[in-house]
VOSESE-798825 format. One record per residue (C-alpha): residue number from 1; x, y, z. Coordinates in pm, whole numbers. Example, Ala and Ser with C-alpha at 12.3 -4.5 7.8 and 13.67 -1.06 7.14 Angstrom:
! VOSESE-798825
1 1230 -450 780;
2 1367 -106 714;
***
This chain:
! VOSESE-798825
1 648 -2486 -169;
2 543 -2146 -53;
3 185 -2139 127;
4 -100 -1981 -25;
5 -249 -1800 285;
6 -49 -1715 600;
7 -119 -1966 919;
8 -90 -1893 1314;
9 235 -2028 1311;
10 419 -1875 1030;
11 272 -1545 1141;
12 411 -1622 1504;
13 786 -1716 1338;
14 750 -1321 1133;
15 641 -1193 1464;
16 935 -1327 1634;
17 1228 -1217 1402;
18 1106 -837 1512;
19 1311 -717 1852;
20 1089 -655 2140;
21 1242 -302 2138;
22 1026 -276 1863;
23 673 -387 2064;
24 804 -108 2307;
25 861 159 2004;
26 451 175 1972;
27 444 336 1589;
28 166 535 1587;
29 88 463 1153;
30 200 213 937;
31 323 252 620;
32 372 40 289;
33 549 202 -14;
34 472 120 -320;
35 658 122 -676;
36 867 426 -733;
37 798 572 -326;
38 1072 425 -144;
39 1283 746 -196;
40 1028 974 13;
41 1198 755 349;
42 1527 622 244;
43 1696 979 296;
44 1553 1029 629;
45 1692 931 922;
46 1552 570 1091;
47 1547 445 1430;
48 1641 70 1319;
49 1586 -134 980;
50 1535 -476 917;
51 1614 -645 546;
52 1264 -834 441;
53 1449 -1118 355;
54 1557 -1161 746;
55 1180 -1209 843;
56 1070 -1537 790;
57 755 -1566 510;
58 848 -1190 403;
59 1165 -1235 192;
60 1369 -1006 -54;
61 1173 -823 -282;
62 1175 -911 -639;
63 1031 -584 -796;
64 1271 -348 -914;
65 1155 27 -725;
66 1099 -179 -423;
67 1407 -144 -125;
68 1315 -439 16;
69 1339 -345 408;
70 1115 -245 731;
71 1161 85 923;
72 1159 270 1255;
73 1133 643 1194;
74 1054 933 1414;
75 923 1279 1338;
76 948 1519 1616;
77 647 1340 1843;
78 532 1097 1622;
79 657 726 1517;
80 587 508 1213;
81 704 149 1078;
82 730 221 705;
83 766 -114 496;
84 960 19 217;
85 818 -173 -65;
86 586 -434 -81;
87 515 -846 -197;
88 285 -843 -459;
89 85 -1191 -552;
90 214 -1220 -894;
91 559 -1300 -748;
92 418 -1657 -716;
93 467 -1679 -341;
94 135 -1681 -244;
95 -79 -1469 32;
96 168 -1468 291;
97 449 -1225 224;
98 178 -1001 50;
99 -33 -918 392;
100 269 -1005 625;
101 363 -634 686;
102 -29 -549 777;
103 -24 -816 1060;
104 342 -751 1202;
105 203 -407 1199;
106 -110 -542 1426;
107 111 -695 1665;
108 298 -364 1687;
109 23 -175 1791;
110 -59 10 1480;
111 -419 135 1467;
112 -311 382 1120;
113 -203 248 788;
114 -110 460 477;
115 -81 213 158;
116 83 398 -117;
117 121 257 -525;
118 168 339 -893;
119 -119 281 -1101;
120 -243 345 -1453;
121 -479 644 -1519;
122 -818 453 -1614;
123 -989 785 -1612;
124 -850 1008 -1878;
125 -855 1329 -1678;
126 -574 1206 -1458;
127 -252 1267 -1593;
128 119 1071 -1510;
129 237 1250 -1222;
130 -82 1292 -1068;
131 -175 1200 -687;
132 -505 1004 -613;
133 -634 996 -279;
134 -834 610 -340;
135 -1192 627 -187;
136 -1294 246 -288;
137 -1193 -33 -460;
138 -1307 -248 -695;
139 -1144 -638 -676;
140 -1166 -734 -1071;
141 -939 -1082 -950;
142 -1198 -1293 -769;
143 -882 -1287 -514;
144 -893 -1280 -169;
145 -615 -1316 118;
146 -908 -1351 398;
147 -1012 -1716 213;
148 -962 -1989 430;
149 -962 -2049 821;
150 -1018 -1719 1021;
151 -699 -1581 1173;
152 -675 -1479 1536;
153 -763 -1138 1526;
154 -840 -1111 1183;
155 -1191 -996 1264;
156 -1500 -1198 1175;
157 -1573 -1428 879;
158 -1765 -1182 712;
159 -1612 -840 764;
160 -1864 -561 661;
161 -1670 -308 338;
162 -1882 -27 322;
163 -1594 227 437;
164 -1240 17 361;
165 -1094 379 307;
166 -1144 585 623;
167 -1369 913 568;
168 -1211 1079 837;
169 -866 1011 764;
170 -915 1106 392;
171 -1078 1455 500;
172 -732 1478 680;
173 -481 1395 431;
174 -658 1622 196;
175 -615 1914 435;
176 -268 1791 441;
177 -211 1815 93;
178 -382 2166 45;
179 -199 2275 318;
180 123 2178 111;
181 4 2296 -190;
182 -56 1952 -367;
183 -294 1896 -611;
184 -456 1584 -487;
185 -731 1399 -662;
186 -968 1164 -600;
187 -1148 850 -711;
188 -1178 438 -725;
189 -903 159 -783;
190 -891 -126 -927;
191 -726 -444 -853;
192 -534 -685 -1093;
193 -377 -951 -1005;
194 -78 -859 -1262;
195 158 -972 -1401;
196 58 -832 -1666;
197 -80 -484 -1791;
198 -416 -500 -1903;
199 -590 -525 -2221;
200 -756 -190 -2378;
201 -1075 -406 -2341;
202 -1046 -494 -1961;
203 -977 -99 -1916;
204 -1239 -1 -2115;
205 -1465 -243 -1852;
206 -1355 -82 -1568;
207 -1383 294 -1693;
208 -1779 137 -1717;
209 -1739 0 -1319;
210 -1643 355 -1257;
211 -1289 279 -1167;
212 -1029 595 -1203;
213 -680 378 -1152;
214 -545 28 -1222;
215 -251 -119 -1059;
216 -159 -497 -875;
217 -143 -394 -547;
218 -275 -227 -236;
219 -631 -405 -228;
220 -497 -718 -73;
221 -329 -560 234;
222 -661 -309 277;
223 -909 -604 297;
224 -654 -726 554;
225 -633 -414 742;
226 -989 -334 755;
227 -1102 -667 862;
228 -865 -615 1139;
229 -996 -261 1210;
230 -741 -85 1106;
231 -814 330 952;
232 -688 260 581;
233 -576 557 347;
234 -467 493 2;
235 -278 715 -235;
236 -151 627 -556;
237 92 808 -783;
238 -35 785 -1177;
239 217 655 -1376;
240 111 613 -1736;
241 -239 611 -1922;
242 -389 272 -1904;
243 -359 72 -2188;
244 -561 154 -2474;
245 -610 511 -2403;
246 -292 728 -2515;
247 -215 463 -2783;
248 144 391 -2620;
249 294 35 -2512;
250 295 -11 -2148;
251 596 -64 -1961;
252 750 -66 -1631;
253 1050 159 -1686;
254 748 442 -1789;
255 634 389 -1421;
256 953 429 -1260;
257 1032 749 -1475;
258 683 924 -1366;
259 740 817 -946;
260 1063 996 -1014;
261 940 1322 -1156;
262 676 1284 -864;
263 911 1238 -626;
264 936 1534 -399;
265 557 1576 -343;
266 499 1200 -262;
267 795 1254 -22;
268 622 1612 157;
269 311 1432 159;
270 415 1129 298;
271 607 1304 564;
272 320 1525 644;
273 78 1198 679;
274 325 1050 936;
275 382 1390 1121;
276 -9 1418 1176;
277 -33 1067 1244;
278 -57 1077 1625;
279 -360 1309 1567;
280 -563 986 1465;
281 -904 954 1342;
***
């Protein structure tokens, strides 16, 4: 049976299917790529790769838009581990392969992380296509991977949320992104738990909790990542209208077709973030 929550000593068994070459590599920003962003890293050259399913408690992806592998990049001075899709914790295999990449990227060194998704436009001025640079969150599942026993160096039992989403860092992306010419917006996600979409009434409750985007992912592995004391940036690509607003029937093909039309700017911006990542916060 797969664990709920992560313990010291599946975390040291991850940990010790990465190469100490690695350790010595010292990314300076982690990344984890959503649904549909893969593609901006794929076509680049990498340093090394490792298949998830070759690190214990990580395991193959089951998401289609999700490669399902970990790797080393460089670009020109600066290094990043980019997990190239992501465990979500609908996939029914509990806590651990969901916030895995955040602590391998701990015991690498990394003091940046970029989380990247696809989410549903909850506020109707955001259109499919659109980037969102996420300033907060709001956790509509009662869900959270820091329940239980306190990790070694997890930070404390009661890690303080007022800035999850660094100010600094998001001041920098958007510089990034104007510099680019990207039109990149702004605003609050919320967090499923997913499977499935939601219901025009649970949209219409978080449009009134001030929520901008929905999607299933991404809050997890910042609660993580800030507890640790990690800088956390968030961007997600809009995929479709959230249920209840366009009238249309949700589905996950729609969000693959919009990351693909989005493509090339999630793939400038994300090479920009990682290019300017050595600049830090």
């Amino acid at each position: 049976m797969a664990e709920e929550r992560p313990t010291p000593e599946s975390l040291d068994r991850a940990a010790a299917a990465v190469p100490q070459s690695w350790f010595d590599f010292r990314p300076d920003i982690g990344v984890i790529l959503g649904s549909g962003w893969g593609r901006t890293v794929l076509q680049r050259p990498f340093v090394d790769r490792i298949p998830y399913s070759d690190i214990p408690g990580l395991g193959a992806s089951t998401v289609q838009g999700h490669a399902g592998e970990v790797r080393l990049l460089e670009s020109g001075a600066r290094r990043a581990v980019v997990f190239c899709g992501r465990r979500h914790f609908y996939e029914g295999a509990g806590w651990g392969p969901v916030v895995l990449p955040v602590e391998i990227m701990r015991r690498l060194g990394v003091r940046d992380i970029l989380l990247t998704n696809a989410a549903g436009a909850v506020n109707p001025s955001l259109r499919p296509g659109d980037l969102l640079l996420v300033t907060d969150h709001v956790n509509t599942t009662g869900l959270n991977p820091l329940q239980g026993p306190v990790l070694p160096g997890w930070g404390t039992r009661f890690p303080d949320q007022s800035e999850v989403y660094s100010k600094s860092r998001a001041l920098e992306i958007k510089g990034l992104a104007a510099d680019l010419g990207i039109t990149l917006h702004e605003g609050i996600y919320a967090f499923t738990s997913g499977p499935c979409f939601e219901t025009p009434a649970e949209i219409r409750a978080y449009h009134i909790w001030q929520a901008d985007a929905v999607g299933m992912s991404t809050v997890p592995e910042a609660i993580v990542a800030n507890a640790i004391g990690m800088h956390v940036a968030a961007v997600s690509c809009i995929t479709n209208m959230a249920a209840g607003i366009s009238g249309q029937r949700l589905t996950h093909s729609e969000v693959m077709e919009s990351t693909e039309a989005a493509a090339e700017k999630m793939g400038r911006l994300v090479a920009a973030i990682i290019a300017d990542s050595a600049a830090g916060i």
